[in-house]
C-alpha positions in Angstrom: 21.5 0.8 -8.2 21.7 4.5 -7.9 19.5 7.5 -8.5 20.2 7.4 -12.8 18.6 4.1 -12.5 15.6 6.2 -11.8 16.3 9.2 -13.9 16.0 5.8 -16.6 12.8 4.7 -15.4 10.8 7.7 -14.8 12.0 9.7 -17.9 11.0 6.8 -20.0 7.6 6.5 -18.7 6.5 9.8 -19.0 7.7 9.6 -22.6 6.0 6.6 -23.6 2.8 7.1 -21.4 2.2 11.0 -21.7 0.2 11.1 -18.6 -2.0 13.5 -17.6 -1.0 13.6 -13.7 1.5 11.9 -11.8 0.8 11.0 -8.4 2.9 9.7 -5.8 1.6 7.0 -3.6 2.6 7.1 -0.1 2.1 4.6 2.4 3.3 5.9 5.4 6.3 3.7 5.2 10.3 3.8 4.3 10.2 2.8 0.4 7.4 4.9 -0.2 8.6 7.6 1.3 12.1 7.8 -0.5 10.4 6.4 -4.0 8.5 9.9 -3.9 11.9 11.4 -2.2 13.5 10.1 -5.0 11.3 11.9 -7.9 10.9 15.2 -6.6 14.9 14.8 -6.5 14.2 14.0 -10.2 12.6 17.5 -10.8 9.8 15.1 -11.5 6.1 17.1 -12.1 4.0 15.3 -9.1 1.0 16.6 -9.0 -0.9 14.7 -6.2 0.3 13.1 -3.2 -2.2 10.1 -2.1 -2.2 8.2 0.6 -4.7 5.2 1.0 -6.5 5.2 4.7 -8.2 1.2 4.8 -9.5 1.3 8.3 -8.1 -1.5 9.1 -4.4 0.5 10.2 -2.8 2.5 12.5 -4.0 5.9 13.1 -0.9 7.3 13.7 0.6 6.5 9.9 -1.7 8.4 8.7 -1.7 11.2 11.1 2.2 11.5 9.9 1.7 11.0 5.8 -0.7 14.1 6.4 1.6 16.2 8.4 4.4 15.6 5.6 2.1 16.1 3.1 1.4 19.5 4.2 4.8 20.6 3.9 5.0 19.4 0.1 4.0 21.3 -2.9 1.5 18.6 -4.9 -1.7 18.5 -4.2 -3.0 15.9 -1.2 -5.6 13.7 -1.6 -6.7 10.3 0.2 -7.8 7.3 -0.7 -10.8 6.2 2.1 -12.2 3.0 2.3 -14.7 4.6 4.8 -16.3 1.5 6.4 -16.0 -1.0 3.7 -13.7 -3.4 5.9 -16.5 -3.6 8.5 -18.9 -4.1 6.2 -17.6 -6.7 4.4 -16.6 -9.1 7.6 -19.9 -8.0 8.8 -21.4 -10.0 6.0 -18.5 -12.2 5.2 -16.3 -12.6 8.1 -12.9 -12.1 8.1 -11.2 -12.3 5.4 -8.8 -14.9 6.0 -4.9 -15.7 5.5 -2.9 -16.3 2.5 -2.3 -14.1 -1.1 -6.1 -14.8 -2.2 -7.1 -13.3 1.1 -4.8 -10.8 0.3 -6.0 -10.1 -3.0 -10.0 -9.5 -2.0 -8.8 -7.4 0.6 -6.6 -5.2 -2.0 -9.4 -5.1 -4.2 -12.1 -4.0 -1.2 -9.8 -1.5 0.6 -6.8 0.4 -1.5 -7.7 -0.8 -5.6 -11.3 0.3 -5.5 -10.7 2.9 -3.9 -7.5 4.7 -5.4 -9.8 4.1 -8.9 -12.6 6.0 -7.2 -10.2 9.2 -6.2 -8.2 9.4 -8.9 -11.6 9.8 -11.3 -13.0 12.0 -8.7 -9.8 14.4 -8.4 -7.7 14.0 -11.7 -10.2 12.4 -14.4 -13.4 14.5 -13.5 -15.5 11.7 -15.3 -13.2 12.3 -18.7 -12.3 9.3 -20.5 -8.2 8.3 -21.6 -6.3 10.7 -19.1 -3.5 8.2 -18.2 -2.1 9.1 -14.4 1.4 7.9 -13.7 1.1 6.4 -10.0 4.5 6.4 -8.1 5.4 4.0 -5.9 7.8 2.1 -3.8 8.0 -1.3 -4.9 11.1 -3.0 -4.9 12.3 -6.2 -6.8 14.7 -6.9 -3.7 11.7 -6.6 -1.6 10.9 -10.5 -1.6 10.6 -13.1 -3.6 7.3 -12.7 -4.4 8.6 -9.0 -5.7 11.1 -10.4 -7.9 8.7 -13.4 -9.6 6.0 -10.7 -10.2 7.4 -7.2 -10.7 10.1 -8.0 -13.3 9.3 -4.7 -15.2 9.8 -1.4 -13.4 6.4 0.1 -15.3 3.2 -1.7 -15.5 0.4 -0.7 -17.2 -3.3 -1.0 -15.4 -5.8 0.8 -17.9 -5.4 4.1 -17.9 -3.4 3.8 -14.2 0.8 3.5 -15.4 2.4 1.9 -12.3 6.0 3.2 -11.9 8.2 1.2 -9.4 10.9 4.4 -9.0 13.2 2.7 -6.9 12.5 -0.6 -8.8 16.1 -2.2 -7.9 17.4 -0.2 -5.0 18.7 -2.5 -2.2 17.5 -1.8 1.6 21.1 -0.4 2.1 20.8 2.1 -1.1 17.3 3.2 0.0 17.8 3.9 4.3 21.5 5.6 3.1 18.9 8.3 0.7 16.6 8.6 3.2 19.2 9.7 6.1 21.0 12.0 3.5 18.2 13.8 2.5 17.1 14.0 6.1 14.0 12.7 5.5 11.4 12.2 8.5 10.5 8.7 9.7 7.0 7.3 11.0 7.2 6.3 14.2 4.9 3.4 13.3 7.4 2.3 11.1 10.3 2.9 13.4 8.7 0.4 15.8 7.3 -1.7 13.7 9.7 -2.0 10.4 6.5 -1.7 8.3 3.8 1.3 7.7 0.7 -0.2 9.3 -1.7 1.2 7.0 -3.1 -1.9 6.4 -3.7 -4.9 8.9 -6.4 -6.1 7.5 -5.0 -9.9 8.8 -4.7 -11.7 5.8 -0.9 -12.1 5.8 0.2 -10.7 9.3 1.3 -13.1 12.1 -0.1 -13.3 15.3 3.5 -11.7 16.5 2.9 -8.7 14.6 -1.0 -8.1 16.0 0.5 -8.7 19.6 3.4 -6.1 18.8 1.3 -3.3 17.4 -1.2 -3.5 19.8 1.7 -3.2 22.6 3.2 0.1 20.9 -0.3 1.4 20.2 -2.9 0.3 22.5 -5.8 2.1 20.9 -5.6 0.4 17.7 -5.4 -3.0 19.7 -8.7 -2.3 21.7 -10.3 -1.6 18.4 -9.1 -4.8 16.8 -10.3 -6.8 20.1 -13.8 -5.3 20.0 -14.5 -5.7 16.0 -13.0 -9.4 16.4 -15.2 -10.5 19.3 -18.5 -10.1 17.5 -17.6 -11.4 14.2 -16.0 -14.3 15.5 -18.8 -16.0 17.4 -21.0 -15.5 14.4 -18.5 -17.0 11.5 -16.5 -19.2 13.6 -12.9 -17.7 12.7 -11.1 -14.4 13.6 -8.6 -12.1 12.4 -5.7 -13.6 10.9 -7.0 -17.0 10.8 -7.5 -19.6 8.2 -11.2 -19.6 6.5 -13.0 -22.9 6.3 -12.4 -24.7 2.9 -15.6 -24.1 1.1 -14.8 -20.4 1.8 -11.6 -20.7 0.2 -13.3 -22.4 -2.9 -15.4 -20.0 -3.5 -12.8 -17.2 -4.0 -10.8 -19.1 -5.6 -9.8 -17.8 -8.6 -12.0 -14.7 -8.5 -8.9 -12.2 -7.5 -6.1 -10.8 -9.6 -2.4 -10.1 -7.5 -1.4 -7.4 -9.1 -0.6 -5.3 -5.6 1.5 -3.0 -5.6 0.9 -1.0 -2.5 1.2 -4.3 0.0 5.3 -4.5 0.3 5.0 -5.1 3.8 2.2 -7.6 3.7 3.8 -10.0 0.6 7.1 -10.0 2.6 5.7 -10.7 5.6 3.8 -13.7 3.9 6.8 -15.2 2.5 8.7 -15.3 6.3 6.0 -17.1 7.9 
């Protein structure tokens, strides 16, 4: 695919949706990164750059969405789930492995949240201003990308979803990235994912060991949290959740999540 493929996509939302903002979501990682790349290349009319902080990541991915953020023209605003991850496991334990895992902790640390900072930013408490929300997703992704994003656009209220790179290849999107010159997290470079979220319910025990090699800090802080919580619920970070536990989230959970393209794909290796 190539950059018209976009041009397609993005013109044609904008006309059918009319939105009142468009807002690029950045993750700290590659497809993000080059999906909002990408539009601004488009003369598209961003006017926010968010970035969704779940406390659960690495504090160096955010530290670099920031810093690139400053050098940008739309306005930069964050999506914080503050302490709702330790509050949740706290009173729940952890959330467990597998996608309906996934999808309570989508809900709990980027989905409520993004709602609560777009209303508080863009829709100022006014009803049917539709926001555009950029993003990276890419059928080529995974499997789990091509069964459930088979539209480029999806519409979630008044929230427009817009996969802009929707059927780039890997190749396609690294070769835009390195021509444009664009900058790369260092989390990313030594991880091959953003770590913004590693909330557990779909990384392997590898990719804990990993991260906390490359960035100590964050592994202390996963070690302490875990140690409590285990020996009251019985089951850590990353682990399966006893049976009755998954029965009664069963079912409770949409997928719809967009912003996890390193979590689904890492789901579906395992």
């Amino acid at each position: 695919m190539t950059i018209e493929s976009s041009q397609e996509i993005i013109e044609r939302a904008i006309a059918e949706h009319s939105p009142y903002a468009i807002v690029a979501m950045i993750s700290g990682g590659n497809d993000s990164l080059c999906a909002y790349l990408v539009a601004r290349e488009l003369a598209t009319p961003i006017s926010h750059i968010m970035h969704g902080v779940t406390g659960t990541g690495i504090a160096e991915t955010t530290a670099f969405v920031r810093q690139f953020a400053e050098r940008e023209t739309p306005t930069y605003i964050e999506a914080n789930a503050g302490s709702s991850y330790i509050n949740y496991i706290n009173r729940k334990g952890f959330f467990g492995r597998g996608m309906q895992a996934h999808a309570f902790a989508y809900h709990i640390l980027k989905r409520e949240h993004f709602g609560k900072t777009i209303s508080r930013h863009i829709r100022q408490r006014q009803r049917n201003r539709r926001v555009l929300l950029i993003n990276g997703a890419r059928v080529q992704e995974s499997a789990n990308r091509a069964k459930n994003l088979k539209q480029p656009v999806r519409v979630d209220g008044n929230n427009v979803w817009v996969n802009i790179i929707h059927s780039w290849g890997k190749d396609e999107r690294d070769a835009f990235l390195e021509n444009k010159g664009a900058p790369c997290n260092p989390v990313t470079q030594l991880l091959c994912r953003s770590g913004e979220c590693l909330c557990g319910t779909s990384q392997s025990p590898a990719t804990r060991e990993e991260a906390a090699f490359f960035f100590p800090e964050w592994g202390k802080w996963l070690d302490e949290l875990e140690r409590p919580i285990k020996a009251k619920f019985g089951w850590g970070w990353g682990a399966e959740t006893p049976s009755w536990v998954a029965r009664e989230k069963a079912g409770q959970m949409r997928l719809f999540q967009p912003m996890c393209v390193d979590c689904l794909d890492e789901q579906e290796q395992e």
